[in-house]
PQR file with spaces between the fields and no chain letter, atoms N, CA, C, O and H, PARSE charges and radii, in Angstrom:
ATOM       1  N    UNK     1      47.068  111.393  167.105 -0.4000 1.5000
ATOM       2  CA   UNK     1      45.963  111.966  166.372 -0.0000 2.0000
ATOM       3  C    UNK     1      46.032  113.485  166.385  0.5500 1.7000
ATOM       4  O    UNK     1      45.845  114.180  165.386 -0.5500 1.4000
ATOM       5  N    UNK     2      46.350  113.994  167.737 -0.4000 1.5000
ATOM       6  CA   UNK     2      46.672  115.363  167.627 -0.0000 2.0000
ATOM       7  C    UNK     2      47.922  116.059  166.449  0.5500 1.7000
ATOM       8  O    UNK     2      48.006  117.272  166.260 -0.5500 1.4000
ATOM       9  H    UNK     2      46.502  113.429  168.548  0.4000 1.0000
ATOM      10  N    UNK     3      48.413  115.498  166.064 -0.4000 1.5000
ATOM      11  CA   UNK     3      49.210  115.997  165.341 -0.0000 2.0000
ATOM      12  C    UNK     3      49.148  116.169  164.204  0.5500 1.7000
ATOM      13  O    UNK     3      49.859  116.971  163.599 -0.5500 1.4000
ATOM      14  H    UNK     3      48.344  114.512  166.218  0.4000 1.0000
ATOM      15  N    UNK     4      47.958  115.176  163.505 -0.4000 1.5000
ATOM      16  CA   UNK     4      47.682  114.585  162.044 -0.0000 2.0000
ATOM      17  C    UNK     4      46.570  115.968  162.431  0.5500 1.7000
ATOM      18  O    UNK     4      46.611  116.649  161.407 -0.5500 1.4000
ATOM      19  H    UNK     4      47.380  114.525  163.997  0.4000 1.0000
ATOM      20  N    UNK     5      45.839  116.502  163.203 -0.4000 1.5000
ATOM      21  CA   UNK     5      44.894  117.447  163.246 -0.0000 2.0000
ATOM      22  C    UNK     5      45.457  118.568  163.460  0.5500 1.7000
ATOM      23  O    UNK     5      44.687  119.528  163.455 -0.5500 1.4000
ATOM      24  H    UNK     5      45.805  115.948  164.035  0.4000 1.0000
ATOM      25  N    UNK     6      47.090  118.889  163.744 -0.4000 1.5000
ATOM      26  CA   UNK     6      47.536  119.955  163.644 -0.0000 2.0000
ATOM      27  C    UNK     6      47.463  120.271  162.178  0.5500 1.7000
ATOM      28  O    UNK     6      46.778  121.084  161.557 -0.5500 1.4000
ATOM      29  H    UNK     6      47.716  118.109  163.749  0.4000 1.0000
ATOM      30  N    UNK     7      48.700  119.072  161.665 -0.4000 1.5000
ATOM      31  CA   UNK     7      48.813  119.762  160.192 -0.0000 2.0000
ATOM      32  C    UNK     7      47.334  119.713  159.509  0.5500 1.7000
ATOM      33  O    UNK     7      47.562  120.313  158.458 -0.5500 1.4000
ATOM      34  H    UNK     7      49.256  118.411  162.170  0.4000 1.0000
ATOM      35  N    UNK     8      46.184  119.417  159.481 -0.4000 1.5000
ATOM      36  CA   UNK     8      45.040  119.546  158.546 -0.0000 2.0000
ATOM      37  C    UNK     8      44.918  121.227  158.915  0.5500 1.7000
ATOM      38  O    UNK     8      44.741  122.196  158.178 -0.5500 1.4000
ATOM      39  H    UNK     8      45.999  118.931  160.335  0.4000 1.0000
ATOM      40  N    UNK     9      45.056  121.137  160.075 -0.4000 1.5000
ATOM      41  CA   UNK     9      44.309  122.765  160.485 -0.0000 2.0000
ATOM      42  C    UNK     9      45.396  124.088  159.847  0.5500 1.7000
ATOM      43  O    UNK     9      45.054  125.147  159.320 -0.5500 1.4000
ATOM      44  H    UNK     9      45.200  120.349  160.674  0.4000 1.0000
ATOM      45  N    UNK    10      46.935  123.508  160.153 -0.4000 1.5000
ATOM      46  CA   UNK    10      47.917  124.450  159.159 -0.0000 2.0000
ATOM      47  C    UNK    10      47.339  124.401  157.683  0.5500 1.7000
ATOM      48  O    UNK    10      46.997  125.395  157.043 -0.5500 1.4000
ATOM      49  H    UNK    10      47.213  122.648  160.581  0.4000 1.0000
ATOM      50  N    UNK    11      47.300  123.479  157.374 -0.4000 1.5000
ATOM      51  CA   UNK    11      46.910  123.500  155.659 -0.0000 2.0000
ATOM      52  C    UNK    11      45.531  124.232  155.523  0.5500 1.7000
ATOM      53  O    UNK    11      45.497  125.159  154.714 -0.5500 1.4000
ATOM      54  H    UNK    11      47.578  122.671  157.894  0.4000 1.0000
ATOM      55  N    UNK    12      44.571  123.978  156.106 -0.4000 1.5000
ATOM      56  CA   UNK    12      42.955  124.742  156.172 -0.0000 2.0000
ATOM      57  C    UNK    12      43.975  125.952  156.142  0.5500 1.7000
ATOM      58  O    UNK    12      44.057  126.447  155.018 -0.5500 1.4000
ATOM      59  H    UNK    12      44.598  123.225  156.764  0.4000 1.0000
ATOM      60  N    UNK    13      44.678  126.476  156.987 -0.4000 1.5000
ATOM      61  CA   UNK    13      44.682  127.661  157.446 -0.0000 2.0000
ATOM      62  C    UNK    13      45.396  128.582  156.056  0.5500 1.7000
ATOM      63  O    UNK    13      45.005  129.593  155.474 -0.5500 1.4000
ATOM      64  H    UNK    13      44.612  126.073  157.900  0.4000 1.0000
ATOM      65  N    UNK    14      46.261  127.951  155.920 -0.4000 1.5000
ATOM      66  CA   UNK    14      46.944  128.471  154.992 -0.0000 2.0000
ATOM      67  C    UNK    14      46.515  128.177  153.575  0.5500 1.7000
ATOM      68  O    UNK    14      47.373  128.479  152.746 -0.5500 1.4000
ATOM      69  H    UNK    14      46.579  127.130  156.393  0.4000 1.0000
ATOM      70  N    UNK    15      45.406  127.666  153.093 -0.4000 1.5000
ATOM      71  CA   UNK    15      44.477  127.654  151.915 -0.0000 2.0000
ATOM      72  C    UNK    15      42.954  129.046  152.382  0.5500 1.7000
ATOM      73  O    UNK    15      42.213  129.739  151.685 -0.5500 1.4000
ATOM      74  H    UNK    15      44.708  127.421  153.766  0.4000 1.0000
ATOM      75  N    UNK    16      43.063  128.932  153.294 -0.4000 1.5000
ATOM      76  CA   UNK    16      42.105  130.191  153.365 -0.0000 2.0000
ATOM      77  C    UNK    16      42.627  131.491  153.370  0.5500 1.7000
ATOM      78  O    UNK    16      42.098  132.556  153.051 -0.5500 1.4000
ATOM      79  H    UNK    16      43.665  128.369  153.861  0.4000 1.0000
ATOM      80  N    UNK    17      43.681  131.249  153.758 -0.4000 1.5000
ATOM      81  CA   UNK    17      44.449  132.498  153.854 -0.0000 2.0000
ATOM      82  C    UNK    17      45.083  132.849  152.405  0.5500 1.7000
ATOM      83  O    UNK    17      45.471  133.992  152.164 -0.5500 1.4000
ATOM      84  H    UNK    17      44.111  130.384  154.017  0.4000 1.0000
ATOM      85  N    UNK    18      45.154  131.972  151.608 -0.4000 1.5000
ATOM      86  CA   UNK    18      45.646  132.115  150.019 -0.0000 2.0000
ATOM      87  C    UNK    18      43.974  132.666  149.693  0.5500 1.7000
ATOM      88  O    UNK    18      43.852  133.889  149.624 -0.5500 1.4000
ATOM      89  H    UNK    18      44.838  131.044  151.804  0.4000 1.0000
ATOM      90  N    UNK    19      43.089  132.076  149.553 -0.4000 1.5000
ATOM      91  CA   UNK    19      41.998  132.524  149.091 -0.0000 2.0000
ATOM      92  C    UNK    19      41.444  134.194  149.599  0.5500 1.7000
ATOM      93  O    UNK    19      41.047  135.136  148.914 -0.5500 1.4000
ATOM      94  H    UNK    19      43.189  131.082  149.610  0.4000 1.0000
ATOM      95  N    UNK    20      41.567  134.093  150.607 -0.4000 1.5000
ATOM      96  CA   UNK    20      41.609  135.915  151.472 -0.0000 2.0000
ATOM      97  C    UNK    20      42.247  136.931  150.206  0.5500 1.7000
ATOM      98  O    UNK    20      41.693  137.791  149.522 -0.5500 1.4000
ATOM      99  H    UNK    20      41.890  133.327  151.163  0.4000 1.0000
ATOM     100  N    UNK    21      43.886  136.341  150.231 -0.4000 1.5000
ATOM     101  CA   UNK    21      44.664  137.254  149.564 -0.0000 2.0000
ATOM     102  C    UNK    21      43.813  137.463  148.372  0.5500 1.7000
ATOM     103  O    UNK    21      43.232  138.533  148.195 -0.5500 1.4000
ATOM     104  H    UNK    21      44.336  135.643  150.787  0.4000 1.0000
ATOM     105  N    UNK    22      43.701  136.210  147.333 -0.4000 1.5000
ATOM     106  CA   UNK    22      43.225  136.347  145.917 -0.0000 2.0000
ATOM     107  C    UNK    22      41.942  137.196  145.728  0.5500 1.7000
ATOM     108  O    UNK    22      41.491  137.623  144.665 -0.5500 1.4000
ATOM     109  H    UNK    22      44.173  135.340  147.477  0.4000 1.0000
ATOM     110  N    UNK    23      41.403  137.366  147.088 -0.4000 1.5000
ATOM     111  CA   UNK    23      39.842  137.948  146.938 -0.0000 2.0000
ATOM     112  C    UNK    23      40.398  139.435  147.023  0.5500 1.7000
ATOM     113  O    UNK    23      39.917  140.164  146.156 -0.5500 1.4000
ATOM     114  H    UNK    23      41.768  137.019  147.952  0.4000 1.0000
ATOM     115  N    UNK    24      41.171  139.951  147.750 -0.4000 1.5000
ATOM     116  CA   UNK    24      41.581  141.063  148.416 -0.0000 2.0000
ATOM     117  C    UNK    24      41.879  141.387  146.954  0.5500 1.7000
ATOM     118  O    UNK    24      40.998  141.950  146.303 -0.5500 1.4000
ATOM     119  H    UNK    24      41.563  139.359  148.455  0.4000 1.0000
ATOM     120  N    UNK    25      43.249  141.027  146.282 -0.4000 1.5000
ATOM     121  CA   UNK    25      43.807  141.542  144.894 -0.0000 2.0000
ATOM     122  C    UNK    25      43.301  141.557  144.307  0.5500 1.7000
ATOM     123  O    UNK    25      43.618  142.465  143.539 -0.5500 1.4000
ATOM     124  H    UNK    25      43.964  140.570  146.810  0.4000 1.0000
ATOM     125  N    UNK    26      41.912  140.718  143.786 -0.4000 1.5000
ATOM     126  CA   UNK    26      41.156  140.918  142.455 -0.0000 2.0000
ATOM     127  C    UNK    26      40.066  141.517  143.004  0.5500 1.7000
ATOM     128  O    UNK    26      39.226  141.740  142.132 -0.5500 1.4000
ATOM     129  H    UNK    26      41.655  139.981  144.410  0.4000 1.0000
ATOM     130  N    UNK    27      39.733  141.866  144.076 -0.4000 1.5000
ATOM     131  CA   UNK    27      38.860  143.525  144.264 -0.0000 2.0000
ATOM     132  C    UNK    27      38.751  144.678  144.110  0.5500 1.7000
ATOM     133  O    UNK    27      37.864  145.515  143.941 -0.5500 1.4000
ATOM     134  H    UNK    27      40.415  141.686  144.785  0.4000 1.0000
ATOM     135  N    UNK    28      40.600  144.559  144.257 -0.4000 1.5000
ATOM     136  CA   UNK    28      41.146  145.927  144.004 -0.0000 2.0000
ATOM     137  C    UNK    28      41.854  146.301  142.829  0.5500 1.7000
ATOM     138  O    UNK    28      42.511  147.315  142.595 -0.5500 1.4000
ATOM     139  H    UNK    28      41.320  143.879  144.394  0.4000 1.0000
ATOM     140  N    UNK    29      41.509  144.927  141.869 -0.4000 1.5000
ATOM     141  CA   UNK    29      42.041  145.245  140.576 -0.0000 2.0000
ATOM     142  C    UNK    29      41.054  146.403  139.429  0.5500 1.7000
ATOM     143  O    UNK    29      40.135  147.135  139.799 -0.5500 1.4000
ATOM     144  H    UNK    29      40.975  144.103  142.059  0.4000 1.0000
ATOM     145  N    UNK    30      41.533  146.281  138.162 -0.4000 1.5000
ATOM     146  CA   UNK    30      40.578  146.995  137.326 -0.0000 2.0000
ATOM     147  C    UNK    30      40.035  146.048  135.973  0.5500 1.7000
ATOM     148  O    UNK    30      39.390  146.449  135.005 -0.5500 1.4000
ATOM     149  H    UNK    30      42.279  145.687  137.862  0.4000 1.0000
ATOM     150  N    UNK    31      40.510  144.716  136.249 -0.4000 1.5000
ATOM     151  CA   UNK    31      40.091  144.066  135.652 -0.0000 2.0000
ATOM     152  C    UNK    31      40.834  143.278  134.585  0.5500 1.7000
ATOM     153  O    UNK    31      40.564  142.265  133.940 -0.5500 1.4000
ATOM     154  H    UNK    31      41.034  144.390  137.035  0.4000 1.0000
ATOM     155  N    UNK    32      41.945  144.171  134.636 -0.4000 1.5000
ATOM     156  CA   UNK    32      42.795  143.778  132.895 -0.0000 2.0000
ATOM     157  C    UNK    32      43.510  142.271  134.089  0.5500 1.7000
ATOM     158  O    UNK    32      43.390  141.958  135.273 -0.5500 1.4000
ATOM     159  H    UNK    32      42.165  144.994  135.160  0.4000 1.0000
ATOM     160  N    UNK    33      44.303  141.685  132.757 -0.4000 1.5000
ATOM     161  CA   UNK    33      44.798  140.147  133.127 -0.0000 2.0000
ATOM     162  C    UNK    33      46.075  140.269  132.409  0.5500 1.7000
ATOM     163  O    UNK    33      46.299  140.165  131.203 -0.5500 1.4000
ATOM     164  H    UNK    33      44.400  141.940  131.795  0.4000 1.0000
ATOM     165  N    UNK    34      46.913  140.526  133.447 -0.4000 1.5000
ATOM     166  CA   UNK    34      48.390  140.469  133.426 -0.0000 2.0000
ATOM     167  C    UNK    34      49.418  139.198  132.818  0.5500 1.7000
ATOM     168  O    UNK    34      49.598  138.185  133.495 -0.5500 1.4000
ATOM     169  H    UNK    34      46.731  140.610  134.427  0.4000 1.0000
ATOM     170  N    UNK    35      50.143  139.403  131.299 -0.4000 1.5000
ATOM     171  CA   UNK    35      50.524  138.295  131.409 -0.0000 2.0000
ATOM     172  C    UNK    35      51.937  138.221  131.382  0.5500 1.7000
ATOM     173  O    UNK    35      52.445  139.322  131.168 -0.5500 1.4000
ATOM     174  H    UNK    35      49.998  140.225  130.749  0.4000 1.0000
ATOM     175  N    UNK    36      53.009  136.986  131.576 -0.4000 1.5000
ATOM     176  CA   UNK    36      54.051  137.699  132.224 -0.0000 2.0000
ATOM     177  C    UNK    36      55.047  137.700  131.333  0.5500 1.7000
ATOM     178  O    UNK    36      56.239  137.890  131.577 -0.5500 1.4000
ATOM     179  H    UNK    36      52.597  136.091  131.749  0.4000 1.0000
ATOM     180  N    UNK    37      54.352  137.402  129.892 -0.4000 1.5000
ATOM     181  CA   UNK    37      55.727  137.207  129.082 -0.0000 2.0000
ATOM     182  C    UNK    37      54.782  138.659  127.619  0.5500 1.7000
ATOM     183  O    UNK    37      55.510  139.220  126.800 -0.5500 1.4000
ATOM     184  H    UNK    37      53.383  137.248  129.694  0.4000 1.0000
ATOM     185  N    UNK    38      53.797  138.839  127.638 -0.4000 1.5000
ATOM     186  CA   UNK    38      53.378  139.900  127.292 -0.0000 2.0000
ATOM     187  C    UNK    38      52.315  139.377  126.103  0.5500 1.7000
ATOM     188  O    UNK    38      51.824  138.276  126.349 -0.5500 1.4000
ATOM     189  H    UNK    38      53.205  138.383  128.303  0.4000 1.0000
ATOM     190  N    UNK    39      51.839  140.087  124.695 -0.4000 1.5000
ATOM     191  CA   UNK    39      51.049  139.739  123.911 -0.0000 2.0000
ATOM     192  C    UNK    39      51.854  138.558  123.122  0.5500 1.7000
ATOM     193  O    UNK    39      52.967  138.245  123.546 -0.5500 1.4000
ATOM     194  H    UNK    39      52.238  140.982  124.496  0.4000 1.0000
ATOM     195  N    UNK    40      51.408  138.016  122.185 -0.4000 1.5000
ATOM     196  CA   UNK    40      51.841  137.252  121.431 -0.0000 2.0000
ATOM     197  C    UNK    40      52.343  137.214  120.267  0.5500 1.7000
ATOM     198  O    UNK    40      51.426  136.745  119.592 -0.5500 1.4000
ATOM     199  H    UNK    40      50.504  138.270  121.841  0.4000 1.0000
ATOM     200  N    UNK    41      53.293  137.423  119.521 -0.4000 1.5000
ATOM     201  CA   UNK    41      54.481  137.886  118.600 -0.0000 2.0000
ATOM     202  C    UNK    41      53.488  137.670  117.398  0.5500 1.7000
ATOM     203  O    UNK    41      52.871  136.616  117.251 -0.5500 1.4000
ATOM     204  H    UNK    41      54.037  137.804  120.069  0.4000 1.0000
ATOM     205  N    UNK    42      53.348  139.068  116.299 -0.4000 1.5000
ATOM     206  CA   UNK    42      52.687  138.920  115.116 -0.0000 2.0000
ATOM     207  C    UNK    42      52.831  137.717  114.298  0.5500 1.7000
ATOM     208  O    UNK    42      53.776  136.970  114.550 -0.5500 1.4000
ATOM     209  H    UNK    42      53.850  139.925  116.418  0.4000 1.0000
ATOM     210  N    UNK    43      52.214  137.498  113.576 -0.4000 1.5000
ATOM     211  CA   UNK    43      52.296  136.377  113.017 -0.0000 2.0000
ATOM     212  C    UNK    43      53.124  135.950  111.458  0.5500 1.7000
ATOM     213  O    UNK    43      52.413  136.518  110.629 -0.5500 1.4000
ATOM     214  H    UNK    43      51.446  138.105  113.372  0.4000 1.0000
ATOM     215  N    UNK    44      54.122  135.325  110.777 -0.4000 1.5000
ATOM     216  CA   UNK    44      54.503  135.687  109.824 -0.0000 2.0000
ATOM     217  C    UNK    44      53.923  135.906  108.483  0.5500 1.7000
ATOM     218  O    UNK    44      52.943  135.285  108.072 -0.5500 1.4000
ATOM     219  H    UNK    44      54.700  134.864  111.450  0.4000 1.0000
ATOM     220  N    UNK    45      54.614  136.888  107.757 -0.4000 1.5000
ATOM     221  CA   UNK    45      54.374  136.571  106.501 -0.0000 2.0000
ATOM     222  C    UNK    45      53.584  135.468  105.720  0.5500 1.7000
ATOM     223  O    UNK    45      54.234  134.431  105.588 -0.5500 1.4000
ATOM     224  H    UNK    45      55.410  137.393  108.091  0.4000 1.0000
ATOM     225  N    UNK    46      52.750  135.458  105.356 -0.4000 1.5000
ATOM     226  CA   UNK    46      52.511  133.544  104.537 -0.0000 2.0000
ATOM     227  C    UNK    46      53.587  133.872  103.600  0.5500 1.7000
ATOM     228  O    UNK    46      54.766  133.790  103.947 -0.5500 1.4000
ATOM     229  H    UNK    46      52.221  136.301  105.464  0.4000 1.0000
ATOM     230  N    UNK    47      53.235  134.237  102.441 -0.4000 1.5000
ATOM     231  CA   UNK    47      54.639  134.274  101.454 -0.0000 2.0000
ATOM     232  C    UNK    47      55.389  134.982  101.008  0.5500 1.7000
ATOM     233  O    UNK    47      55.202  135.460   99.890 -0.5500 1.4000
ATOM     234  H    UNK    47      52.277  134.304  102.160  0.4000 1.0000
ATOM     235  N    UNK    48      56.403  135.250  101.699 -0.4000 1.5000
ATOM     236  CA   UNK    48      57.353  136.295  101.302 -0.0000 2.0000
ATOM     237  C    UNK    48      57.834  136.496  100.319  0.5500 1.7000
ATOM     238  O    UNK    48      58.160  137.668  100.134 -0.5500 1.4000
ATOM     239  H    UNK    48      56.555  134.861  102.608  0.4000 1.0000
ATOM     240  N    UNK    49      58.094  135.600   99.321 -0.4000 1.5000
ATOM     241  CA   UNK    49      58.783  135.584   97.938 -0.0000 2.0000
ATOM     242  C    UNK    49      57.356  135.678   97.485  0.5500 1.7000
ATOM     243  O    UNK    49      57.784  135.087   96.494 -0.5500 1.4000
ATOM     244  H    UNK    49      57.829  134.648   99.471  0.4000 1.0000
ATOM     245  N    UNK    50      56.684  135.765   97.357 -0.4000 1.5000
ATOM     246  CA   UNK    50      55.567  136.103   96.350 -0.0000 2.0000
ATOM     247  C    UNK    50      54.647  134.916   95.991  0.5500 1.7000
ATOM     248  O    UNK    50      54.963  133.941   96.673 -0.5500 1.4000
ATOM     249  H    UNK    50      56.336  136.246   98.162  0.4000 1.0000
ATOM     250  N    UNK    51      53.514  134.634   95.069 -0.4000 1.5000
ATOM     251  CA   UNK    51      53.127  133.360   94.849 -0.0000 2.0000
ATOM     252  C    UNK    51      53.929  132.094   94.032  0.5500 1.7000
ATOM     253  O    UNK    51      54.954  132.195   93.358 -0.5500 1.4000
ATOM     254  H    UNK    51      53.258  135.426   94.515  0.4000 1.0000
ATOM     255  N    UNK    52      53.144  130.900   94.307 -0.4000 1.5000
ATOM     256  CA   UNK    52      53.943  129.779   93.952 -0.0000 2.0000
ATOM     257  C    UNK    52      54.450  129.762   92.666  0.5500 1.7000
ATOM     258  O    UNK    52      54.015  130.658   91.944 -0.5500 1.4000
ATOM     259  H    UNK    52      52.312  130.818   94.855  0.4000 1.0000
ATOM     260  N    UNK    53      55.096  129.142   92.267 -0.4000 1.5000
ATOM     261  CA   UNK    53      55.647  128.936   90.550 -0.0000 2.0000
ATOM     262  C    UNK    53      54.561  128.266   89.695  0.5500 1.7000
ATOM     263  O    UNK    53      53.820  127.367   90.093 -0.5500 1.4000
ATOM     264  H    UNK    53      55.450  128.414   92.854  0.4000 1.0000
ATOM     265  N    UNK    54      54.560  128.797   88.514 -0.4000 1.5000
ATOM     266  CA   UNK    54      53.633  127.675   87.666 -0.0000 2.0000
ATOM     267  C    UNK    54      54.297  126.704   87.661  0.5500 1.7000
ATOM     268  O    UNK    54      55.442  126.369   87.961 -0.5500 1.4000
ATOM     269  H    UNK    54      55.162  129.528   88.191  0.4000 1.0000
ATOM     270  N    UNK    55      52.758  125.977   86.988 -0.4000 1.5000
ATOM     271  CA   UNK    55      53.041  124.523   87.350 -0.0000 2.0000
ATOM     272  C    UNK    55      53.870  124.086   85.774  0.5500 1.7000
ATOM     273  O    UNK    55      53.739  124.776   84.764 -0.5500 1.4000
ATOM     274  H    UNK    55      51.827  126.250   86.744  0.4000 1.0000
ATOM     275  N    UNK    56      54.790  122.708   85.839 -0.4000 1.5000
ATOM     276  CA   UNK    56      55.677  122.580   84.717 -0.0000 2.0000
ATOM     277  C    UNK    56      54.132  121.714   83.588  0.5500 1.7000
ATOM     278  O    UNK    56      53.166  120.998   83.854 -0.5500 1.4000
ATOM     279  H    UNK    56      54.897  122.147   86.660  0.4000 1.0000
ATOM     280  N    UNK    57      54.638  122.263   82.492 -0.4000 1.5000
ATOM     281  CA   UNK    57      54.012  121.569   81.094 -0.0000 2.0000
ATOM     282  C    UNK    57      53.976  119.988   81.319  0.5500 1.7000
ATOM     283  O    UNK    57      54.789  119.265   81.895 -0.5500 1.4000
ATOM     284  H    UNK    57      55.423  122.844   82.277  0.4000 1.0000
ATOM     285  N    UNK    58      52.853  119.704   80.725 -0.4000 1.5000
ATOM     286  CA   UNK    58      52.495  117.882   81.473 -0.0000 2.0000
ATOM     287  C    UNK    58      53.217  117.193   80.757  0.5500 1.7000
ATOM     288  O    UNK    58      53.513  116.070   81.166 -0.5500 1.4000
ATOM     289  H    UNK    58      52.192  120.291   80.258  0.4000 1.0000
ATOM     290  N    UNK    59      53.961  117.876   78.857 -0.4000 1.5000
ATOM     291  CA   UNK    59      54.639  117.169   78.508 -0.0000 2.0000
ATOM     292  C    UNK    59      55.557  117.602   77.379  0.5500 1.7000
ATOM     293  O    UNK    59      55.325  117.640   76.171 -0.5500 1.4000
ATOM     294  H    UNK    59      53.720  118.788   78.524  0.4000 1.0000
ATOM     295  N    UNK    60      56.600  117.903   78.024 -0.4000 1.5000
ATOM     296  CA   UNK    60      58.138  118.852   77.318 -0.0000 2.0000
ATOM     297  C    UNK    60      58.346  118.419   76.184  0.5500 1.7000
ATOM     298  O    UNK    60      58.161  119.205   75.254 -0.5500 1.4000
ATOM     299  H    UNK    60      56.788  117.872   79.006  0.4000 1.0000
ATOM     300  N    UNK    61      58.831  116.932   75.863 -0.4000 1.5000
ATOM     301  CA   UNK    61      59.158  116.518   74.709 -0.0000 2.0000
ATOM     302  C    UNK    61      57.721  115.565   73.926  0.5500 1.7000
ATOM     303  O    UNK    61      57.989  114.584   73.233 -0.5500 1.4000
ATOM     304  H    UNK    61      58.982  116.294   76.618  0.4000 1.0000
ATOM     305  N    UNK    62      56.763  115.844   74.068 -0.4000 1.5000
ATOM     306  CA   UNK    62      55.222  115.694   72.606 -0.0000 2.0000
ATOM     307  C    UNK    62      54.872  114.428   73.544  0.5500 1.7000
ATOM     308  O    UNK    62      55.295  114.213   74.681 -0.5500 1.4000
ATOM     309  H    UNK    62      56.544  116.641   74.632  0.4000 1.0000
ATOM     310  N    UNK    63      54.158  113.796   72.919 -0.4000 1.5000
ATOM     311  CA   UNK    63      53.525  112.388   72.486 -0.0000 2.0000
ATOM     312  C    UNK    63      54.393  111.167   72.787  0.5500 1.7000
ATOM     313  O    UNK    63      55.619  111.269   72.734 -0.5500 1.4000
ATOM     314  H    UNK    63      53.815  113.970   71.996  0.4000 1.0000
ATOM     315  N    UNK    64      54.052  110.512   72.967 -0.4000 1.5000
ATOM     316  CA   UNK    64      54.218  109.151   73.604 -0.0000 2.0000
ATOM     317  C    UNK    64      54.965  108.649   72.237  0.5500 1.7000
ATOM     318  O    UNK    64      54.447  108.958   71.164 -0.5500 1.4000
ATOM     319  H    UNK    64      53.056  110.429   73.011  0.4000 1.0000
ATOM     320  N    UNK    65      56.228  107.847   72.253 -0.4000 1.5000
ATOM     321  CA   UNK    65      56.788  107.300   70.756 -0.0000 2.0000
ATOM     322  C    UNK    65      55.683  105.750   70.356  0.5500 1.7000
ATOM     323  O    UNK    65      55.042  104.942   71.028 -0.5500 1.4000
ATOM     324  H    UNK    65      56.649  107.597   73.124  0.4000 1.0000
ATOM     325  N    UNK    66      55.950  105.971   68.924 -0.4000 1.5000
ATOM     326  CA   UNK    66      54.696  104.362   68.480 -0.0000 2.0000
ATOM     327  C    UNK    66      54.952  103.784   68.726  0.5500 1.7000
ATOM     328  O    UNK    66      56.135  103.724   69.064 -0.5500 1.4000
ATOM     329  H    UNK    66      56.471  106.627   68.378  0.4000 1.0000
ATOM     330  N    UNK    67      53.928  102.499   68.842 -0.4000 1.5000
ATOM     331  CA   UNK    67      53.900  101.681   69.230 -0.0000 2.0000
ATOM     332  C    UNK    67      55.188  100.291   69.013  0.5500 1.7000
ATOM     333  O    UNK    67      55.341  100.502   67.810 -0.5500 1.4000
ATOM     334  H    UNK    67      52.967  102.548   68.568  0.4000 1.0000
ATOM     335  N    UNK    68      55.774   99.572   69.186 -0.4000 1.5000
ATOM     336  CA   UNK    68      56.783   98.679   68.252 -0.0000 2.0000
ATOM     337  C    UNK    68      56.035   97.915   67.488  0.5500 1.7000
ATOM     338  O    UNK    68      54.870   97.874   67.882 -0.5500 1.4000
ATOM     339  H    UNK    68      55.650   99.400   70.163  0.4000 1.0000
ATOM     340  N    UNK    69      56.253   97.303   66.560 -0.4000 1.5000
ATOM     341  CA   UNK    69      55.629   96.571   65.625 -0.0000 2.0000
ATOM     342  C    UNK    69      55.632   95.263   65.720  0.5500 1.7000
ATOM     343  O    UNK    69      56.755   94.879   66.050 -0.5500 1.4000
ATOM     344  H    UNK    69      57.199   97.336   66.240  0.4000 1.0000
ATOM     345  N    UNK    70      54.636   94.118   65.533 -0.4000 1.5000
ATOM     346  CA   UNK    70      54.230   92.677   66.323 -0.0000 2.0000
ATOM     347  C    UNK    70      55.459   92.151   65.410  0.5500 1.7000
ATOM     348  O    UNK    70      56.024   92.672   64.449 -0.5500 1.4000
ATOM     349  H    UNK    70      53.724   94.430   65.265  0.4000 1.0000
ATOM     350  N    UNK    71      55.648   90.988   66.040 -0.4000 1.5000
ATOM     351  CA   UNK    71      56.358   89.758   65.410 -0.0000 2.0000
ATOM     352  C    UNK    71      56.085   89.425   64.219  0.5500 1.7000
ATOM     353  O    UNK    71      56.640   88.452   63.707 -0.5500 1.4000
ATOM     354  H    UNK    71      55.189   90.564   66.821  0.4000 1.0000
């Protein structure tokens, strides 16, 4: 049993002692939030070539051909 109450008390110890540090550094910070790969890369263009193409004519060659003629 003594031993299973060593390591709880290493781990207590060394979670308070992480919390100490974090209190210590962000006391003595100024507030800004460090990040480690930096801001985030502008964003692209939407359309570089310019706007979309018109749209094609609904119908190139006219009118529908007549009807065939009944039997």
């Amino acid at each position: 049993m003594s031993k299973k109450l060593a390591v709880v008390f290493l781990t207590m110890l060394i979670l308070v002692g992480a919390m100490g540090l974090k209190t210590v550094v962000t006391a003595h910070g100024d507030g800004s939030v460090i990040m480690a790969n930096g801001a985030s890369p502008a964003p692209p263009t939407p359309y570089r070539n310019g706007a979309s193409p018109a749209p094609p004519t609904p119908y190139r060659n006219g009118a529908s051909p007549a009807p065939p003629t009944p039997y």
